[in-house]
Steps between C-alpha positions, in 0.01 A plus 500: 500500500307184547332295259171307514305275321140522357310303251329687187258331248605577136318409157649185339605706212720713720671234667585353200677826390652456777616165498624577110714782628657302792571172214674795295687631848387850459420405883581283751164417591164536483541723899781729314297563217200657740728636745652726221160531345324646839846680578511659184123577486507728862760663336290627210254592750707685734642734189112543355438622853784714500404667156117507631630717823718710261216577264354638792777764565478850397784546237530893576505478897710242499767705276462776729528302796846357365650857343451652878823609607633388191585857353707591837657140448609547156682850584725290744617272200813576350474555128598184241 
């Protein structure tokens, strides 16, 4: 996957955090410390969207919908 470049217009306070945490080599630089900030932050949101479209599941169809053919399955099993 490509890369590409934009410019983004932070509060002084922020980029100073930044800059602190680069001096102290938590990152590389001031790009690697967003990147892994945005990167990290679409992550949260895909998951929060996952458990939002979960939420929205019925818990008792669903369990029926995965035991079907379950009981004929487990008669095929050997025994443990």
């Amino acid at each position: 996957m490509g890369k590409g470049k934009i410019a983004i217009t932070l509060d002084e306070r922020f980029i100073d955090e930044l800059d602190r945490l680069v001096a102290k080599h938590v990152f590389q630089s001031r790009s690697q410390a967003i990147y892994e900030a945005v990167s990290e932050k679409l992550q949260r949101m895909k998951h929060t969207r996952l458990g939002e479209e979960s939420a929205k599941l019925e818990p008792a169809f669903e369990r029926a919908l995965s035991d079907e053919g379950f009981t004929e399955d487990m008669q095929q099993w050997p025994e443990y």
